[in-house]
PQR file of N, CA, C, O and H, with PARSE charges and radii, in Angstrom:
ATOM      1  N   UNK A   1    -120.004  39.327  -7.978 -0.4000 1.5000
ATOM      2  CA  UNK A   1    -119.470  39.984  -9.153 -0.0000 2.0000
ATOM      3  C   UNK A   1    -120.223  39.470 -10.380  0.5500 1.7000
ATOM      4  O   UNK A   1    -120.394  38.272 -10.607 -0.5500 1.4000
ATOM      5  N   UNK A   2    -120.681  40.515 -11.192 -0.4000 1.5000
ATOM      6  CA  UNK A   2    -121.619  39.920 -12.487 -0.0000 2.0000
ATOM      7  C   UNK A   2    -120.307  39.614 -13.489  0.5500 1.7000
ATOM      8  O   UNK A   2    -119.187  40.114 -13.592 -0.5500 1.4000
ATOM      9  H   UNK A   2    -120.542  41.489 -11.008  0.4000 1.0000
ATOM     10  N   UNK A   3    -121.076  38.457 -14.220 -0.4000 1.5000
ATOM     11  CA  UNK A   3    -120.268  38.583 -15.980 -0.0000 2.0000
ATOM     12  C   UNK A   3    -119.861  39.681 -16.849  0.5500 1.7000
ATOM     13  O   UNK A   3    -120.944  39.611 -16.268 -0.5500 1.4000
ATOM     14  H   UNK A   3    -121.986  38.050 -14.136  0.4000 1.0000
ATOM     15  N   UNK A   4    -119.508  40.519 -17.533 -0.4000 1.5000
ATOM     16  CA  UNK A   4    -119.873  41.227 -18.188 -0.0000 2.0000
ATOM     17  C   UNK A   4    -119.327  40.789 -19.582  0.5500 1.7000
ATOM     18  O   UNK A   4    -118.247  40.209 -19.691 -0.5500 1.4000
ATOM     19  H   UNK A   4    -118.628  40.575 -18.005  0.4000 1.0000
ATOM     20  N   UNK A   5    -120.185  41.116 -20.716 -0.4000 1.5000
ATOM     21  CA  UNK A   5    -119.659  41.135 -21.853 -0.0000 2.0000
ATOM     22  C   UNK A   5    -119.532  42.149 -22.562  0.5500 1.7000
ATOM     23  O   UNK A   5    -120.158  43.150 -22.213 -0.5500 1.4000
ATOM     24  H   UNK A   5    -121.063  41.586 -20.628  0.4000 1.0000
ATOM     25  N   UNK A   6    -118.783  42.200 -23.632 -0.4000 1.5000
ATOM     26  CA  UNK A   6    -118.593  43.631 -24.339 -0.0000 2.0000
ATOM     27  C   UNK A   6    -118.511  43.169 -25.765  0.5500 1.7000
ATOM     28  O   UNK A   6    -117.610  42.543 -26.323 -0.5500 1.4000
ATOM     29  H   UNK A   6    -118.275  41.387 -23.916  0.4000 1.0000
ATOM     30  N   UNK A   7    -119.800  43.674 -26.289 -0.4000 1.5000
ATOM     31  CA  UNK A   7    -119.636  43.481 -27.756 -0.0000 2.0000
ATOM     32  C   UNK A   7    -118.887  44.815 -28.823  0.5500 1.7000
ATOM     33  O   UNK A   7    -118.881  46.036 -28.983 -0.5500 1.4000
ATOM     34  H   UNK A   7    -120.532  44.183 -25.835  0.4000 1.0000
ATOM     35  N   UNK A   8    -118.368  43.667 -29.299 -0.4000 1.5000
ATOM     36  CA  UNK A   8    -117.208  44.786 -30.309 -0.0000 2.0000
ATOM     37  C   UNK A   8    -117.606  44.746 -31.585  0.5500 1.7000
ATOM     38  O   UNK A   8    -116.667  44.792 -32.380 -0.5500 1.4000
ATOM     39  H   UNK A   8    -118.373  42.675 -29.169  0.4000 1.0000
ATOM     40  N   UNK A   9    -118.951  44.658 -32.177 -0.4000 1.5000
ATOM     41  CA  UNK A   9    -119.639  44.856 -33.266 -0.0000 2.0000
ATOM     42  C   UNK A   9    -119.465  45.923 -33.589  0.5500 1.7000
ATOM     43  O   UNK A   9    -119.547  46.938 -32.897 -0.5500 1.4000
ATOM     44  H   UNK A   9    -119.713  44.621 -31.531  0.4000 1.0000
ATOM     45  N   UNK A  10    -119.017  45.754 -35.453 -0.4000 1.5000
ATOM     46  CA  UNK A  10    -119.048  46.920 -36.004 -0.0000 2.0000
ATOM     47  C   UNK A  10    -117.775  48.039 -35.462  0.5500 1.7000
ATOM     48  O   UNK A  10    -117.822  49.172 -35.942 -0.5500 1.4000
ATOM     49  H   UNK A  10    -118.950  44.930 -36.016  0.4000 1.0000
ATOM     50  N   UNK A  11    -116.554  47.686 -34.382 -0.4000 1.5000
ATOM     51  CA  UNK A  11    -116.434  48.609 -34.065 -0.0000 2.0000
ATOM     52  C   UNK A  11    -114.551  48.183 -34.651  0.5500 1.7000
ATOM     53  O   UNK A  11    -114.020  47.072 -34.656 -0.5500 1.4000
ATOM     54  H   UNK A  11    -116.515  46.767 -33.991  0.4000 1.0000
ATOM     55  N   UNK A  12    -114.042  49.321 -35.012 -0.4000 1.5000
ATOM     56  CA  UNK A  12    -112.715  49.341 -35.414 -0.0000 2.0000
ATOM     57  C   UNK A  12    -111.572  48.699 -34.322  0.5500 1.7000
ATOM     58  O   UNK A  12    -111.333  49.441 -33.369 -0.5500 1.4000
ATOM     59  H   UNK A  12    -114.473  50.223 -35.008  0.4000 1.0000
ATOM     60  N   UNK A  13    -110.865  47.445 -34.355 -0.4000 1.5000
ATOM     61  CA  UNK A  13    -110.026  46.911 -33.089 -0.0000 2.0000
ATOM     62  C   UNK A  13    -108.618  46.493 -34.538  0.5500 1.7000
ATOM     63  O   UNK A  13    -108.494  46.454 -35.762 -0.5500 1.4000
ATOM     64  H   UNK A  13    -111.059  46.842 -35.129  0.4000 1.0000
ATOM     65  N   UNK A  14    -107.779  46.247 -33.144 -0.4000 1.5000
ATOM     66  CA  UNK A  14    -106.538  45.713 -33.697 -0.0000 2.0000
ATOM     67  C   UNK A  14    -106.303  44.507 -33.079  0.5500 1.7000
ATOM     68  O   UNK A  14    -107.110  44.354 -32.162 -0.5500 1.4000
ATOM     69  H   UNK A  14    -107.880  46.278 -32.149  0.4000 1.0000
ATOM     70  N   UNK A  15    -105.395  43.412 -33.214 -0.4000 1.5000
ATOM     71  CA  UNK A  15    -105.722  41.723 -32.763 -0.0000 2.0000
ATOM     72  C   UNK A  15    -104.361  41.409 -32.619  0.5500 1.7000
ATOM     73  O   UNK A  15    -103.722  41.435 -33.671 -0.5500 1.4000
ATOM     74  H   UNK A  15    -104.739  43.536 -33.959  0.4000 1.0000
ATOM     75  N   UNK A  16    -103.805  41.146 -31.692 -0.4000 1.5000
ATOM     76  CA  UNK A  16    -102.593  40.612 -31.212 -0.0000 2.0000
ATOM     77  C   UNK A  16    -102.605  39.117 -30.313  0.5500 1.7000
ATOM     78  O   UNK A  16    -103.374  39.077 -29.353 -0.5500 1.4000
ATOM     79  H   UNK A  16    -104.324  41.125 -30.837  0.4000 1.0000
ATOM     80  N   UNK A  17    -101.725  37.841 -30.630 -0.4000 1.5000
ATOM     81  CA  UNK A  17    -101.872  36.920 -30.008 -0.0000 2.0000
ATOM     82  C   UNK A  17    -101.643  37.078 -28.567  0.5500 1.7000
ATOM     83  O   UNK A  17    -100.582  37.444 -28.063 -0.5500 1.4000
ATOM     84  H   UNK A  17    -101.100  37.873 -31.410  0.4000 1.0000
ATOM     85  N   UNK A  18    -102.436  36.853 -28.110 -0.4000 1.5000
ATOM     86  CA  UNK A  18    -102.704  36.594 -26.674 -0.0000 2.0000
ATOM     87  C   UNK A  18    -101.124  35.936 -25.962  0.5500 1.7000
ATOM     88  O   UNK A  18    -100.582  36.621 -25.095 -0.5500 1.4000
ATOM     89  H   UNK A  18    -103.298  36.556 -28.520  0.4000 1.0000
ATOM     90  N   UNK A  19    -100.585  34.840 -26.317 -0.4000 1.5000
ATOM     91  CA  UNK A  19     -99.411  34.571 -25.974 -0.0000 2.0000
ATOM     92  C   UNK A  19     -98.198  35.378 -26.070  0.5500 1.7000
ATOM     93  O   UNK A  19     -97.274  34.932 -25.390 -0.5500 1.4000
ATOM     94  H   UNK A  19    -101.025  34.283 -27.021  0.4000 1.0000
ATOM     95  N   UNK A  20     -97.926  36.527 -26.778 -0.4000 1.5000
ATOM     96  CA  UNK A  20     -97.178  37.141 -26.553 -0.0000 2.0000
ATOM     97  C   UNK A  20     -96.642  38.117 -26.274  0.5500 1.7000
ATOM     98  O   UNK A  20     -96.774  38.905 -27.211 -0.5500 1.4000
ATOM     99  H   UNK A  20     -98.676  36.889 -27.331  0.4000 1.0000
ATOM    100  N   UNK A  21     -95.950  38.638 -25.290 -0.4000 1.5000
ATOM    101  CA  UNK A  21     -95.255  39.580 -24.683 -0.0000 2.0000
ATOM    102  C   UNK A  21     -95.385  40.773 -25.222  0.5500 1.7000
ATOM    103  O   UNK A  21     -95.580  41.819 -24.603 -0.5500 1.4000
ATOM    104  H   UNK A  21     -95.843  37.998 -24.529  0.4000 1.0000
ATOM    105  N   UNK A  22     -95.255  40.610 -26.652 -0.4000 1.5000
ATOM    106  CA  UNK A  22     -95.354  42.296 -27.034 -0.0000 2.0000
ATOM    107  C   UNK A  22     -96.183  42.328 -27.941  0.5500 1.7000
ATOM    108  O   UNK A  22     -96.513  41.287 -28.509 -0.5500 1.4000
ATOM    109  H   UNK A  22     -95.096  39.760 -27.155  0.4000 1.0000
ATOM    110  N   UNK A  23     -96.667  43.446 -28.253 -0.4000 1.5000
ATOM    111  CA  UNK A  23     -97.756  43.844 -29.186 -0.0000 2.0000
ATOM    112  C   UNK A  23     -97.825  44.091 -30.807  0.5500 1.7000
ATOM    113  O   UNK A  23     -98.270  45.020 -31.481 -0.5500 1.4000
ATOM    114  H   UNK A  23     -96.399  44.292 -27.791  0.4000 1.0000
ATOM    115  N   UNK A  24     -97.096  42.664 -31.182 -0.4000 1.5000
ATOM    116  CA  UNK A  24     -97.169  42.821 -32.557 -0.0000 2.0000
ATOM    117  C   UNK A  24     -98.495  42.216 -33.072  0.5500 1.7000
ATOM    118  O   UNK A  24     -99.061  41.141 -32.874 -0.5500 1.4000
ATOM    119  H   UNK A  24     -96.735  41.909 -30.635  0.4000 1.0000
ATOM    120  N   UNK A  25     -98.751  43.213 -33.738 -0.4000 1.5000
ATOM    121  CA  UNK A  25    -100.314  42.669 -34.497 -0.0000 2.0000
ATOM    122  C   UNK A  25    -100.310  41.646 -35.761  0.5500 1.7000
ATOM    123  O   UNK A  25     -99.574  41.787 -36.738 -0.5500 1.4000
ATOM    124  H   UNK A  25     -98.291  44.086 -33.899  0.4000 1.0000
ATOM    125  N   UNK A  26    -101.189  40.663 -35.598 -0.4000 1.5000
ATOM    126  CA  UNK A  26    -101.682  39.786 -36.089 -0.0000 2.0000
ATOM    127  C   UNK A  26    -101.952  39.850 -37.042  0.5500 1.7000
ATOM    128  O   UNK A  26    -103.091  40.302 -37.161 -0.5500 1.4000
ATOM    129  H   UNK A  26    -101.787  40.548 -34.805  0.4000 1.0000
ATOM    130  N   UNK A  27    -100.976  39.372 -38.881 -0.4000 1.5000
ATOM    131  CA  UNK A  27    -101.586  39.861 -39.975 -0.0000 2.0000
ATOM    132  C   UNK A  27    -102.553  38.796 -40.400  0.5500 1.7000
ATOM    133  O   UNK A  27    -102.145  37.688 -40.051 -0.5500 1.4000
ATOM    134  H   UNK A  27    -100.051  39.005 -38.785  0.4000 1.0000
ATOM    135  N   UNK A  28    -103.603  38.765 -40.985 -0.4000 1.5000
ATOM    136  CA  UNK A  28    -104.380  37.826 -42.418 -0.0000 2.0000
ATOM    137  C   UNK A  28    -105.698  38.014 -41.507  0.5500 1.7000
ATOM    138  O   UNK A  28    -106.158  39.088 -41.121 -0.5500 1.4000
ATOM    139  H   UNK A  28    -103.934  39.665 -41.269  0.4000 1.0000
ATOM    140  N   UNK A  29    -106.149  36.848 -41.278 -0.4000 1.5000
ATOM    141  CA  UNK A  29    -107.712  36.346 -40.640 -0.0000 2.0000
ATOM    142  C   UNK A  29    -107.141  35.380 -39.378  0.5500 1.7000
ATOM    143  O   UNK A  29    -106.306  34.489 -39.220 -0.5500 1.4000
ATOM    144  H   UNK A  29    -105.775  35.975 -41.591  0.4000 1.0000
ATOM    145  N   UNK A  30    -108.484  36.401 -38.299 -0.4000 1.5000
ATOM    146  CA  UNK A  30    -108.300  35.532 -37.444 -0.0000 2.0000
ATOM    147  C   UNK A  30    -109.313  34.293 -36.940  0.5500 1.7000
ATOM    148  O   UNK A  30    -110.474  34.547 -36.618 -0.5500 1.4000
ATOM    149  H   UNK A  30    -109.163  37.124 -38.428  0.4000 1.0000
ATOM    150  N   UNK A  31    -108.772  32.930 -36.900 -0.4000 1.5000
ATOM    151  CA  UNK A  31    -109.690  31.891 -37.217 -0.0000 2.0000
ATOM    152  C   UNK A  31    -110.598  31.998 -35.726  0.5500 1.7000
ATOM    153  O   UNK A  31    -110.367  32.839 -34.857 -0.5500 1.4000
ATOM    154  H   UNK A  31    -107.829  32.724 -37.161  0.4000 1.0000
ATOM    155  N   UNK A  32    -111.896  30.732 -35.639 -0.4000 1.5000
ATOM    156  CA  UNK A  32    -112.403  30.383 -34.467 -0.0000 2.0000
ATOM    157  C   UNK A  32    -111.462  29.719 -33.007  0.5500 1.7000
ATOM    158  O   UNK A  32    -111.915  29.666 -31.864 -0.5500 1.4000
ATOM    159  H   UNK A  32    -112.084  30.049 -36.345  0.4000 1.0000
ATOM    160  N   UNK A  33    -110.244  29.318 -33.389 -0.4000 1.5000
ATOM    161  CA  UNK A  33    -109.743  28.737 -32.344 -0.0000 2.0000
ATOM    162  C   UNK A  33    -108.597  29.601 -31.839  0.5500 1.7000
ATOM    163  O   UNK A  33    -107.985  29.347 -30.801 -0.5500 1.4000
ATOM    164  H   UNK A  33    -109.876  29.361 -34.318  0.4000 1.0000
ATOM    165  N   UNK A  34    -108.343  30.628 -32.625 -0.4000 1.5000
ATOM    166  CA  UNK A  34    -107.393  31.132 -32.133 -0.0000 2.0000
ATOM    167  C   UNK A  34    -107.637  32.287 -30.323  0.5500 1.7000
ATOM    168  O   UNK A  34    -108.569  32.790 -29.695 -0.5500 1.4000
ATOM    169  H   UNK A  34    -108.840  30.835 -33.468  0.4000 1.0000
ATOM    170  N   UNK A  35    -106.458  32.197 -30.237 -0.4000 1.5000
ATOM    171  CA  UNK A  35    -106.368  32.482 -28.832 -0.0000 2.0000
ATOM    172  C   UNK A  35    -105.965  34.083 -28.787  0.5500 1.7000
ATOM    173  O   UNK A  35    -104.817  34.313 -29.164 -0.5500 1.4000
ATOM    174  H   UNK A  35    -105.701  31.788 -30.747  0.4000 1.0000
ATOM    175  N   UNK A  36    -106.766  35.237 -28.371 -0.4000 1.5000
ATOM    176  CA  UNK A  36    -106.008  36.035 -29.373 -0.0000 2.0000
ATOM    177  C   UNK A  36    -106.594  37.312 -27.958  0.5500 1.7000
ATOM    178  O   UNK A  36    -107.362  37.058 -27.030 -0.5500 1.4000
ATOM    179  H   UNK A  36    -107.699  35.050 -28.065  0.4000 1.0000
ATOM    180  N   UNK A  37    -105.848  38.741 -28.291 -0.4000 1.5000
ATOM    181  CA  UNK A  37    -106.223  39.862 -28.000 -0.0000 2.0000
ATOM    182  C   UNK A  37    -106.809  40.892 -28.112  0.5500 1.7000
ATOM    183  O   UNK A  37    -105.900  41.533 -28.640 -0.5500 1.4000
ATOM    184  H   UNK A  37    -105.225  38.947 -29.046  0.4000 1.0000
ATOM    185  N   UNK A  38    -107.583  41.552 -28.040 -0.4000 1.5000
ATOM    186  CA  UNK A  38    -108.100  42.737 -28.601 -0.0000 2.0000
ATOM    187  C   UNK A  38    -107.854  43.592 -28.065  0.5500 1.7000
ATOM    188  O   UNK A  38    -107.996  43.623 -26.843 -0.5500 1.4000
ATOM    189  H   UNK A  38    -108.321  41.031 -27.611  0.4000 1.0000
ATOM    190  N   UNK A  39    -107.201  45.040 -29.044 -0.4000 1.5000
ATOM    191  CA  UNK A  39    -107.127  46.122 -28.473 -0.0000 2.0000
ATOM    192  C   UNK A  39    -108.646  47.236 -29.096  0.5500 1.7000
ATOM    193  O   UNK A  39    -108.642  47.374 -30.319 -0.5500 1.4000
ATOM    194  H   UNK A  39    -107.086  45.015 -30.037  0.4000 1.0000
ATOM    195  N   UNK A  40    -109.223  47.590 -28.727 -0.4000 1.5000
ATOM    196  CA  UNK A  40    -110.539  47.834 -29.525 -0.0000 2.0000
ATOM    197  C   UNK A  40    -110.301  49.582 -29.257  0.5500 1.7000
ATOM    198  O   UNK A  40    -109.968  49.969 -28.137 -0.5500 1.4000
ATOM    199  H   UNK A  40    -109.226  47.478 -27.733  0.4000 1.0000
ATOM    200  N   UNK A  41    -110.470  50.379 -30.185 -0.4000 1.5000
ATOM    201  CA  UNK A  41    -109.939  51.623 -30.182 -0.0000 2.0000
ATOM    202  C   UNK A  41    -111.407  52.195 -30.071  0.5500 1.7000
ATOM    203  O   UNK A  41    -112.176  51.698 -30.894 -0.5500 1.4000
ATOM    204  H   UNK A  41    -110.740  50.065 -31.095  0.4000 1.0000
ATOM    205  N   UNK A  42    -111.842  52.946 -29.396 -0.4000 1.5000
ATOM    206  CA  UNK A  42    -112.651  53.973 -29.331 -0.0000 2.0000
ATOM    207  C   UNK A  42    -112.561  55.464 -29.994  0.5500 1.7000
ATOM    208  O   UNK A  42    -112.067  56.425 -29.405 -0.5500 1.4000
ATOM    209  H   UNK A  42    -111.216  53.349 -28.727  0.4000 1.0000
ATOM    210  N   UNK A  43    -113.048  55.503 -31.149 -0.4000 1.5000
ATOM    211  CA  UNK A  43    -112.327  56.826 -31.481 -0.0000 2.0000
ATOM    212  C   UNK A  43    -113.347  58.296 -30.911  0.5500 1.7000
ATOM    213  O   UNK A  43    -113.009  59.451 -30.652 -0.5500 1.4000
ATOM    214  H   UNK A  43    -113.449  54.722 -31.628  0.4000 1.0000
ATOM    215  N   UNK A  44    -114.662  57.614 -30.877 -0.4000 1.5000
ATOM    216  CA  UNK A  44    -115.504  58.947 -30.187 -0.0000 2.0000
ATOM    217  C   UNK A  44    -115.122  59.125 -28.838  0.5500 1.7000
ATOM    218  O   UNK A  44    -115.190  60.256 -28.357 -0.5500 1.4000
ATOM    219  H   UNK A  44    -114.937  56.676 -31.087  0.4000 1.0000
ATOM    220  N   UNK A  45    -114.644  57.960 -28.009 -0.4000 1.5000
ATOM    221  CA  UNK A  45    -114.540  58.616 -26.925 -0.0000 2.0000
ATOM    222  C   UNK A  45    -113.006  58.726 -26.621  0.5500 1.7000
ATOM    223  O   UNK A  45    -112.474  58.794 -25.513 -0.5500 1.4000
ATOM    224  H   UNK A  45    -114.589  57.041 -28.400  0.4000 1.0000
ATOM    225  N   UNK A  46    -112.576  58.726 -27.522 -0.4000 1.5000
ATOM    226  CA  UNK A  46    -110.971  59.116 -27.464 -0.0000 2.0000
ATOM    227  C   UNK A  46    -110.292  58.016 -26.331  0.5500 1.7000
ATOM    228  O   UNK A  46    -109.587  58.419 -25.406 -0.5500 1.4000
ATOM    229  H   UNK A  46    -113.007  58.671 -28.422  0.4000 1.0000
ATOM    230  N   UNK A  47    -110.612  56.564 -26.548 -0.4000 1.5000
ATOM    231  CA  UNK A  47    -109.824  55.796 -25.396 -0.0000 2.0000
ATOM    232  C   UNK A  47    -109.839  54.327 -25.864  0.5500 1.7000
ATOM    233  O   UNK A  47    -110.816  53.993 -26.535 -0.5500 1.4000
ATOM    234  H   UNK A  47    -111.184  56.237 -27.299  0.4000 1.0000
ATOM    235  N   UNK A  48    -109.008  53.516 -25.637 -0.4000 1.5000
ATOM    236  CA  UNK A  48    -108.719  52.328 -26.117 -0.0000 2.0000
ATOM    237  C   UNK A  48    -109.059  51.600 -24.569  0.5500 1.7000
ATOM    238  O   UNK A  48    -109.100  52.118 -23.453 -0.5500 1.4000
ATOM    239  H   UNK A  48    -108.215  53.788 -25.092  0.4000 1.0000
ATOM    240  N   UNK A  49    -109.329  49.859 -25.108 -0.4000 1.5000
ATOM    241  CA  UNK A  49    -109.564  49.185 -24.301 -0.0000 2.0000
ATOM    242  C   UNK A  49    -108.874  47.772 -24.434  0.5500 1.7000
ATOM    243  O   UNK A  49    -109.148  47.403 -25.576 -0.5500 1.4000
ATOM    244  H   UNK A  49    -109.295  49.438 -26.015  0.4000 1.0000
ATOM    245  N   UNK A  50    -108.265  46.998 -23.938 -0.4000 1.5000
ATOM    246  CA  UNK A  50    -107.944  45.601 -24.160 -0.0000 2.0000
ATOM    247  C   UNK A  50    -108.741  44.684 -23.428  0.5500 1.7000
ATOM    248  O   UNK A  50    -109.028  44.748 -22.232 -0.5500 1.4000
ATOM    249  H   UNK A  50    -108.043  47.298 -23.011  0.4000 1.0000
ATOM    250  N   UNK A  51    -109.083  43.792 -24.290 -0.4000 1.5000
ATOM    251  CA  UNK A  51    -110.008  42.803 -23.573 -0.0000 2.0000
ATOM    252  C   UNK A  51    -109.522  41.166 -24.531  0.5500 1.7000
ATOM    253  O   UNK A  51    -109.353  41.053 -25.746 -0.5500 1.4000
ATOM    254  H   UNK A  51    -108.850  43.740 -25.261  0.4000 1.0000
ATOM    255  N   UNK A  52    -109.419  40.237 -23.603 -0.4000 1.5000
ATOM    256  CA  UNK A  52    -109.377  38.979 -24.261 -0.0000 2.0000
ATOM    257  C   UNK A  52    -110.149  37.892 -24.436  0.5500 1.7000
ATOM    258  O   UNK A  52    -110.962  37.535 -23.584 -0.5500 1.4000
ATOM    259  H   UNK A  52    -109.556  40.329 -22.616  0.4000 1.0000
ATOM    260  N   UNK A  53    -109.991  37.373 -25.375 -0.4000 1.5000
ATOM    261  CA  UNK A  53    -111.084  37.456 -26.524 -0.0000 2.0000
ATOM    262  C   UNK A  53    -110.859  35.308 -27.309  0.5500 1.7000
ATOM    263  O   UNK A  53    -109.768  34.787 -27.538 -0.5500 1.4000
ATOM    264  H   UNK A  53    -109.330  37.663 -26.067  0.4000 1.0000
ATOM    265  N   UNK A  54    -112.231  34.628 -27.504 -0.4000 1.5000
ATOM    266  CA  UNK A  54    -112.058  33.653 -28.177 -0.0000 2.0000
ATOM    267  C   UNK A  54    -112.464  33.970 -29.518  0.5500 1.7000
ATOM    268  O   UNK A  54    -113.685  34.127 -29.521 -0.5500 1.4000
ATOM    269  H   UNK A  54    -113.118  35.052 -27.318  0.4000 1.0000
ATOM    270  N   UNK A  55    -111.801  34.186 -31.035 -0.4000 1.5000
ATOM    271  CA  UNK A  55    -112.732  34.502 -32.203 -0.0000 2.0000
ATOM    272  C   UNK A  55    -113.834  33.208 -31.788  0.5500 1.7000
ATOM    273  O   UNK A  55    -113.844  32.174 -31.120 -0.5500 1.4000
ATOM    274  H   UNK A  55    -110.809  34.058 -31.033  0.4000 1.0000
ATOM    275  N   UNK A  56    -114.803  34.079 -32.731 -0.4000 1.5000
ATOM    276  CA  UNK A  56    -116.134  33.042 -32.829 -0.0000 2.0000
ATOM    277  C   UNK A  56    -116.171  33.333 -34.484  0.5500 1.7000
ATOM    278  O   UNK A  56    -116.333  34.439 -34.999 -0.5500 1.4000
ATOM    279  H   UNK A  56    -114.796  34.919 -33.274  0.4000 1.0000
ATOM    280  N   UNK A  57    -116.019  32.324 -35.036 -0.4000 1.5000
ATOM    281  CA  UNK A  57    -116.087  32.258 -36.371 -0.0000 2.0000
ATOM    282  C   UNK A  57    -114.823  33.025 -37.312  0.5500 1.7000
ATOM    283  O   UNK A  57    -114.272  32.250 -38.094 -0.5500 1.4000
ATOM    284  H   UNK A  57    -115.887  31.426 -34.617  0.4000 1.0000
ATOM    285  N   UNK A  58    -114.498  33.932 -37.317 -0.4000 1.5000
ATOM    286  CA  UNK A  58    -113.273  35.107 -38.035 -0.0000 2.0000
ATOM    287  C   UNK A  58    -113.546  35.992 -37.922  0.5500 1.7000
ATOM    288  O   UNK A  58    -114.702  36.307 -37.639 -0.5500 1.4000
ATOM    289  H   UNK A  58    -114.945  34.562 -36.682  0.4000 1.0000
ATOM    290  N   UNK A  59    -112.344  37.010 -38.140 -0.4000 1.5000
ATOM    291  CA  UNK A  59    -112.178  38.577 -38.336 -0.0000 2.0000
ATOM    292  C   UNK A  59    -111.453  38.521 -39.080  0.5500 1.7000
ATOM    293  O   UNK A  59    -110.396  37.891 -39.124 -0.5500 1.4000
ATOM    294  H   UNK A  59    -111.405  36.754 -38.370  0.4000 1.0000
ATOM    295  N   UNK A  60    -111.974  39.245 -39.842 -0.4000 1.5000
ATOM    296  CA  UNK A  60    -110.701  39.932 -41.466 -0.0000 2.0000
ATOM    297  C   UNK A  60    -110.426  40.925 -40.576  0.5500 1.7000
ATOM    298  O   UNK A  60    -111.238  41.745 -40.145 -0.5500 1.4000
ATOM    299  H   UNK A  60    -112.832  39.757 -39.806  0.4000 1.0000
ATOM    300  N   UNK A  61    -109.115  40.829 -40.271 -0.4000 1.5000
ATOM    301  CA  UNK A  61    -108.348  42.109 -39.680 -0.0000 2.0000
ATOM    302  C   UNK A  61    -107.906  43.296 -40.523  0.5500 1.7000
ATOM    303  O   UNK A  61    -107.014  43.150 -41.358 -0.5500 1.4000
ATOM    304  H   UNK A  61    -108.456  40.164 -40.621  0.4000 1.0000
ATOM    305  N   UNK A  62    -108.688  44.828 -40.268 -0.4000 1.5000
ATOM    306  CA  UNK A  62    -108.204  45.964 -40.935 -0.0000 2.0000
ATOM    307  C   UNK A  62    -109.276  46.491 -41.291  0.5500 1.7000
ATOM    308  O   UNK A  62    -109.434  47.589 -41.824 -0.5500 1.4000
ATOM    309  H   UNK A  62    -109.413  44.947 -39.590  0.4000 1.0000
ATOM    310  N   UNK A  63    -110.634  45.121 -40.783 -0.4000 1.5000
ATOM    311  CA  UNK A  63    -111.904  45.652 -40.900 -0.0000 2.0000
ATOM    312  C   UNK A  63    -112.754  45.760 -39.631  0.5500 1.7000
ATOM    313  O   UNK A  63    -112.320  45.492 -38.511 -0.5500 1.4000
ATOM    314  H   UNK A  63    -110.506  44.229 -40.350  0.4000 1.0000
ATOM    315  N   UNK A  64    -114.129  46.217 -39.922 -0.4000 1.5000
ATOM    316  CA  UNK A  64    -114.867  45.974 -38.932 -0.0000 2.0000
ATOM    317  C   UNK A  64    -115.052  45.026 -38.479  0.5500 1.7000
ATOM    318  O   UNK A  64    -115.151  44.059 -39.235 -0.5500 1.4000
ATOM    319  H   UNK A  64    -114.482  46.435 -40.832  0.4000 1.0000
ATOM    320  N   UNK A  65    -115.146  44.893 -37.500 -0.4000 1.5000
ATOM    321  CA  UNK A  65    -115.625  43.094 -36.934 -0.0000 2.0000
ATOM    322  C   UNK A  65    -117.208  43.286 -37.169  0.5500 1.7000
ATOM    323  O   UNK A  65    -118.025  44.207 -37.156 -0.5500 1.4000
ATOM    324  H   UNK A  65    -115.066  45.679 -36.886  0.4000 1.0000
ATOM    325  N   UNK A  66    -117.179  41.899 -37.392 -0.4000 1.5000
ATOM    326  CA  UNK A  66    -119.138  42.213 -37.697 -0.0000 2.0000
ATOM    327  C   UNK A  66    -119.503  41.108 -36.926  0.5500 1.7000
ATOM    328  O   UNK A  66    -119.069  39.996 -37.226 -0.5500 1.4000
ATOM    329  H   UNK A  66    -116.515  41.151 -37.403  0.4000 1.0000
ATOM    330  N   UNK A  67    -120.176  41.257 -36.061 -0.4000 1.5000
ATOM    331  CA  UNK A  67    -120.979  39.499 -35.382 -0.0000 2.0000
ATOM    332  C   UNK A  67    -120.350  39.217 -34.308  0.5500 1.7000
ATOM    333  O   UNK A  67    -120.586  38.077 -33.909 -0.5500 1.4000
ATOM    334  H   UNK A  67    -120.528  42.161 -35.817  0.4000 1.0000
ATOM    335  N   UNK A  68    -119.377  40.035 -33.453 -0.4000 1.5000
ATOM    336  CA  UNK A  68    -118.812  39.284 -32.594 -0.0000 2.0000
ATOM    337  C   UNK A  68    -118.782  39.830 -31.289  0.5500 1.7000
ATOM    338  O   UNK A  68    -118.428  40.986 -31.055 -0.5500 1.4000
ATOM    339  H   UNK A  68    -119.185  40.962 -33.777  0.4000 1.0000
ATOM    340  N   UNK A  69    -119.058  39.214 -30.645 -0.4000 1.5000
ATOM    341  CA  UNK A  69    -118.475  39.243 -28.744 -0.0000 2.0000
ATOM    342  C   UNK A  69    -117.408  38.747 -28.189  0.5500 1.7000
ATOM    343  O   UNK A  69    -117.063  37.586 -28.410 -0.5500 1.4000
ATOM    344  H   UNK A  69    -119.346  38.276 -30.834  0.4000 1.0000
ATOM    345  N   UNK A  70    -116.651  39.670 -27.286 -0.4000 1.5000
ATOM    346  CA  UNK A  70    -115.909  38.733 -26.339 -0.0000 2.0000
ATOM    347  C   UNK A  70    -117.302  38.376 -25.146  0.5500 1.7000
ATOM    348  O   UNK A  70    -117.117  37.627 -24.187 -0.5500 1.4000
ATOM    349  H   UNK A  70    -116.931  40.613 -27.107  0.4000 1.0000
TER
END
């Protein structure tokens, strides 16, 4: 089985802590250590994806992510 990664540069997501049960989203910035979720919305291809995720450096949430990989 290969690695795969999925870079979410540039692309519109929403960020929910990883620890919890339901899907309330994560308000302010999310730091480097946090432990966290991504729901990453696809809007051209009409489909969402969840993938989990270490920030590497921050996300101003409500924006693009710029620079980052899970």
């Amino acid at each position: 089985m290969t690695e795969q990664s999925t870079s979410i540069t540039g692309r519109r997501v929403r960020v929910f802590p990883a620890s919890s049960g339901g899907w309330a989203p994560i308000s302010g910035v999310v730091l480097a250590e946090d432990d966290i979720t991504i729901l990453v919305e696809d809007t051209e291809r009409q489909r969402q994806s969840v993938i989990p995720f270490t920030a590497i450096g921050r996300i101003e949430l409500g924006s693009h992510v710029k620079g980052a990989a899970a």
